[in-house]
C-alpha positions in Angstrom: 39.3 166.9 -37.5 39.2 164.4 -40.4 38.0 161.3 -39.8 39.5 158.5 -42.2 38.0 154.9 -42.4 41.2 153.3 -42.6 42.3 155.3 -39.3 39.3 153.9 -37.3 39.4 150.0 -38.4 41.3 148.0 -35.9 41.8 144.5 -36.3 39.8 141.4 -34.2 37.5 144.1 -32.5 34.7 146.3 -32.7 35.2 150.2 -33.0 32.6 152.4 -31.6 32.0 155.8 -33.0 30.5 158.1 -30.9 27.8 161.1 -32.0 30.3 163.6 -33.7 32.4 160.8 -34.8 30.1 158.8 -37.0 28.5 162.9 -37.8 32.1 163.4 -39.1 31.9 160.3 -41.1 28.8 160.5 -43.2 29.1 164.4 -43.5 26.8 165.2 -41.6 25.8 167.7 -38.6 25.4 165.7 -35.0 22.2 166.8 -35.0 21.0 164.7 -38.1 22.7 161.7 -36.5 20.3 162.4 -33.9 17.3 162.9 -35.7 18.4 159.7 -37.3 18.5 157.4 -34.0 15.2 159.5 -33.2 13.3 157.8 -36.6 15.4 154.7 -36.5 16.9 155.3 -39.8 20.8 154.7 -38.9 21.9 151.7 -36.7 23.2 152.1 -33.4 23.6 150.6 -29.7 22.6 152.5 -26.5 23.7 149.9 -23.2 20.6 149.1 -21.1 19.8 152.2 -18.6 21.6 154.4 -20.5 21.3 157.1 -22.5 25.1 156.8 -24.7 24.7 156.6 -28.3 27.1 154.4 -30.0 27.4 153.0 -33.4 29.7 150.0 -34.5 31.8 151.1 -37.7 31.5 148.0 -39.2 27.7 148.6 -39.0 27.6 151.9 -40.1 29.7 151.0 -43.1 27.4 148.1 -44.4 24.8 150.3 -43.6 26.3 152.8 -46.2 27.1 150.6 -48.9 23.4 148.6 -48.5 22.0 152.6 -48.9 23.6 153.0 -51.9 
């Protein structure tokens, strides 16, 4: 599965990506995004009492053009 930015904006509200999602995205195996989260080198939300990784496209993209 291919994931395409254009097909994951939506307009007026935040997108969540989960683990393999934003993995897909940045090319990367889900392990590294994990690793990642682990050193705090990637921005992401996890609810209170929870253990749910999610990451806000909007985020991750800034986060990728400020990286390069």
């Amino acid at each position: 599965m291919v994931v395409e930015v254009q097909d994951l904006q939506t307009p007026n509200s935040p997108r969540f990506l989960k683990v393999a999602e934003v993995a897909e995205l940045l090319k990367v195996k889900p392990r590294t995004i994990y690793e990642m989260v682990a050193q705090d080198r990637i921005p992401y939300r996890k609810p209170p009492g929870s253990n749910i990784l999610r990451f806000d496209l909007e985020e991750i993209l800034e986060w990728t053009r400020r990286k390069n």
